[in-house]
C-alpha positions in Angstrom: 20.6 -2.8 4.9 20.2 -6.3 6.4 17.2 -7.1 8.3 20.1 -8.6 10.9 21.6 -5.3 10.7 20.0 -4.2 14.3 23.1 -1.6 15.6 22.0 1.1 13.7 18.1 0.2 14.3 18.9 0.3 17.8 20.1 4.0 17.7 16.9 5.0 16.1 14.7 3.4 18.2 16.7 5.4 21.3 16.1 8.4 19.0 12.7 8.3 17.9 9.1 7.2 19.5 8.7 3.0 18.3 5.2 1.1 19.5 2.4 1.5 21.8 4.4 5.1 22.8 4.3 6.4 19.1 0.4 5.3 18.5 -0.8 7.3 21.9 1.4 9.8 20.5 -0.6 10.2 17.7 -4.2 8.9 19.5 -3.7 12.3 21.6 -2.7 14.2 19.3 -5.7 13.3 17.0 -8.0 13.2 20.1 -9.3 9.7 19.8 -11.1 8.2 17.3 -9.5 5.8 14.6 -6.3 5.5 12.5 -7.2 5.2 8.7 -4.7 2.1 7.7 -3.3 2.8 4.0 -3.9 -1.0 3.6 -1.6 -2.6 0.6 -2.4 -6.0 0.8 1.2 -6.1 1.8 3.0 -8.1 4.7 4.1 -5.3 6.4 0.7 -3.6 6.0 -0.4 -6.8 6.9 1.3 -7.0 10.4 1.0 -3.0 11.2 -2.9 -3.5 11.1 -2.3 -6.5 13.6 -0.7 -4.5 15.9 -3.1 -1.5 16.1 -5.8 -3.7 16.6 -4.2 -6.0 19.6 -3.6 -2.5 21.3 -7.3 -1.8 20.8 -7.6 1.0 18.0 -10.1 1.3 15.5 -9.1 1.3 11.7 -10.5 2.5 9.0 -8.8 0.8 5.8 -8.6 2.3 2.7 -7.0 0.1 -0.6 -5.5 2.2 -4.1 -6.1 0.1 -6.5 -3.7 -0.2 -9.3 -6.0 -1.6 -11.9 -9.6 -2.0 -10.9 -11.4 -5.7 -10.6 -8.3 -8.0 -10.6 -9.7 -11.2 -9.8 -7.2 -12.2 -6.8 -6.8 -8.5 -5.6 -10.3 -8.6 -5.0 -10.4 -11.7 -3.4 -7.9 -11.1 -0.9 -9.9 -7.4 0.2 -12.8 -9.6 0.9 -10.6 -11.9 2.8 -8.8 -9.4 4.8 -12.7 -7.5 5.2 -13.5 -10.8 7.0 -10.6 -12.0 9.0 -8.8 -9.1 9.7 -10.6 -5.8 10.0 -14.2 -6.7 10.3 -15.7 -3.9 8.1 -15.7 -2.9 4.7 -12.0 -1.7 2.9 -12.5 1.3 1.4 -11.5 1.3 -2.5 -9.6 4.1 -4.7 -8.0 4.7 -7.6 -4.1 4.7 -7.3 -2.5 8.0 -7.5 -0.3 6.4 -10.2 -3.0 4.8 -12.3 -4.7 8.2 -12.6 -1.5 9.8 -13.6 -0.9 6.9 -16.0 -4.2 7.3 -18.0 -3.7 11.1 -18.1 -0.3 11.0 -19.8 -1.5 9.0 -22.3 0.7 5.6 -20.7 0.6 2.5 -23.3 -2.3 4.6 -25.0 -2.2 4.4 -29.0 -2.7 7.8 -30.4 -6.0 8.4 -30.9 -6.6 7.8 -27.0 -5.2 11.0 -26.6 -7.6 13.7 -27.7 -9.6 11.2 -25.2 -7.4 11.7 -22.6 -6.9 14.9 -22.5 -10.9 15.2 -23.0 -11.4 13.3 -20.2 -9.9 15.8 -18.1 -8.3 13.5 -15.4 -6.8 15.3 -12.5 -3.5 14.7 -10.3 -4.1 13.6 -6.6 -1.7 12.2 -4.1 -2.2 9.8 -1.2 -3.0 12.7 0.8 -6.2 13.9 -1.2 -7.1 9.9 -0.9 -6.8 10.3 2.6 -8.7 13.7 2.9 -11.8 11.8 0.6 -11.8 9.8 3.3 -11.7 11.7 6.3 -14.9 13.1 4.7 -16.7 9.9 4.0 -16.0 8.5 7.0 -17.4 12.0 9.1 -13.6 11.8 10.8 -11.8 14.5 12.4 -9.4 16.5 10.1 -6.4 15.4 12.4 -7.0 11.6 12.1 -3.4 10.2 11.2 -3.0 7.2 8.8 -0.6 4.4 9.5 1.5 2.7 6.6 3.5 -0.8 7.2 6.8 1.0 5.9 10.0 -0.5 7.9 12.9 0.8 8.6 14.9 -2.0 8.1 13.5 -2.9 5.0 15.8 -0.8 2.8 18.6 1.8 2.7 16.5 4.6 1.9 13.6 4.1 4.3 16.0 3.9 7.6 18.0 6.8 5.9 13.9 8.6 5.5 13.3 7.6 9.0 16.8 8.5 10.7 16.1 12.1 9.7 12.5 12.9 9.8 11.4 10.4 12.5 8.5 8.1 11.7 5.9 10.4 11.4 5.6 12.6 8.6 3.1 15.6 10.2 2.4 17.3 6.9 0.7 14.2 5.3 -0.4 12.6 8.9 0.8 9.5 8.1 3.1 7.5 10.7 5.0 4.4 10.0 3.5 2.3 12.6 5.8 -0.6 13.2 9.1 1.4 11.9 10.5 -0.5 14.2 9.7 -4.0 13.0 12.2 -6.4 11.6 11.0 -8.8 9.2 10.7 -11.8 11.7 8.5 -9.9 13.9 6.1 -9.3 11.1 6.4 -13.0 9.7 5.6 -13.9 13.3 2.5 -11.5 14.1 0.9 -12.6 10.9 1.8 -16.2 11.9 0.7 -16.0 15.1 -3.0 -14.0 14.0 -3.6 -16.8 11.5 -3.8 -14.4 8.7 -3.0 -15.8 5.0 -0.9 -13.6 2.8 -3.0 -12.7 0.1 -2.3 -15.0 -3.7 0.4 -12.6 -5.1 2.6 -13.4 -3.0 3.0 -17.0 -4.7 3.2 -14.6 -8.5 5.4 -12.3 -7.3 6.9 -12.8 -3.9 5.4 -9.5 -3.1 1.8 -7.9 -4.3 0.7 -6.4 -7.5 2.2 -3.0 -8.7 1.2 -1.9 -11.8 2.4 -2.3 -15.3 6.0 -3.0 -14.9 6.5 -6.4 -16.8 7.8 -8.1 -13.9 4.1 -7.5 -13.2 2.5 -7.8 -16.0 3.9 -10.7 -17.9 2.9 -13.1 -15.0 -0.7 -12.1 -15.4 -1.1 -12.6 -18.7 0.3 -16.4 -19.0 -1.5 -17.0 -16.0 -4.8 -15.0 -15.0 -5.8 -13.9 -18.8 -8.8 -12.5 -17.8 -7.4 -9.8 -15.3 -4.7 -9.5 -18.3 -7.8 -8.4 -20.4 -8.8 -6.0 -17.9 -5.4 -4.1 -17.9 -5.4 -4.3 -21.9 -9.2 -2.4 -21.5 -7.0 0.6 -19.7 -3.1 0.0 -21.0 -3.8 -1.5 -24.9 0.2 -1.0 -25.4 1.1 -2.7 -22.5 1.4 -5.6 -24.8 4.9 -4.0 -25.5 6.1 -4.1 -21.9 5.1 -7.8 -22.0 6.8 -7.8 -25.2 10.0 -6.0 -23.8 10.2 -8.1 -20.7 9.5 -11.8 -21.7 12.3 -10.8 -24.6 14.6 -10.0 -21.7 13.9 -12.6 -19.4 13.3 -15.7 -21.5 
């Protein structure tokens, strides 16, 4: 769908809670206190964040990292720790990443008797969000907001046109489902917040070990590079696969 595409946006806003109605909506239903922000770095994550804190809500912003210690992911949590949420990001291991190292992903063989050793267990983003509910001493109801759009593809407006923009069971609410993408450029503008270095890598933030991702950091931030190959030895052959593909 186009971001111009506003018709059908239109009908969902008349259908489902957008704004400052669908954050008290949540506020009351969590009985104060703050949101936790599933912070990716991202524009849209970006620009939801901005708007919770112009209406006045607390965050408490928690980053899944996809490869610990990258040099300019790093950089950027400290930046957005200092000009955006005033406190301390919370960092965990991405869901993905864990489920990477316990399949054995771009492991040679004898990782895995490691592996398995090792004894790594599957969490989601909700079990993130429950570790943090508990470090944080917040209330068991405490909702967490995401930066997903509807108008940013198909098959989120499609997610959001039947289940709303709240999804109860994991207590996460898209935030500013309502956005189009020159309302967030414009917020961020506006705030004086800088997108974080990825953006000029990738047009978007780092991923994980696609080579679209990968390939860039090795020809030009080898030392990050190194610190993938410490977790993913084999993803050498993504690199391989991808720069064959794509010149």
């Amino acid at each position: 769908m186009s971001e111009a595409d506003s018709e059908p946006l239109a009908a969902l806003k008349a259908k489902w809670p957008h704004g400052a109605a669908l954050w008290r909506e949540c506020a009351a239903d969590q009985k104060g206190g703050p949101f936790l922000v599933s912070f990716s770095r991202g524009k849209d994550s970006i620009a939801a964040s901005l708007a919770l804190l112009e209406a006045g809500y607390d965050l408490v912003p928690f980053y899944c990292e996809r490869v610990p210690g990258i040099s300019f992911v790093e950089e950027s949590l400290d930046y957005f720790e200092r000009h955006l949420f005033k406190r301390h990001i919370i960092r965990a291991l991405h869901p993905s990443t864990a489920g990477q190292l316990k399949s054995g992903t771009f492991h040679p063989p004898h990782y895995l008797p490691i592996d398995e050793a090792l004894g790594i267990a599957d969490f989601t983003y909700a079990d993130v969000q429950s570790l943090v509910i508990l470090k944080e001493k917040l209330s068991p109801r405490t909702w967490s907001a995401t930066g997903l759009r509807a108008a940013d593809s198909q098959m989120r407006r499609k997610s959001i046109a039947i289940r709303g923009p709240k999804a109860p069971g994991k207590r996460t609410v898209a935030a500013i489902w309502d956005w189009n993408l020159e309302r967030v450029t414009q917020t961020i503008t506006r705030a004086g917040i800088k997108l974080p270095a990825d953006y000029q890598l990738y047009g978007r933030t780092f991923d994980g070990l696609m080579g679209e991702f990968v390939a860039p950091l090795k020809k030009h931030f080898p030392a990050d590079y190194a610190k993938v190959l410490e977790l993913f030895p084999l993803v050498e052959a993504e690199v391989f696969r991808y720069e064959r593909a794509h010149g």
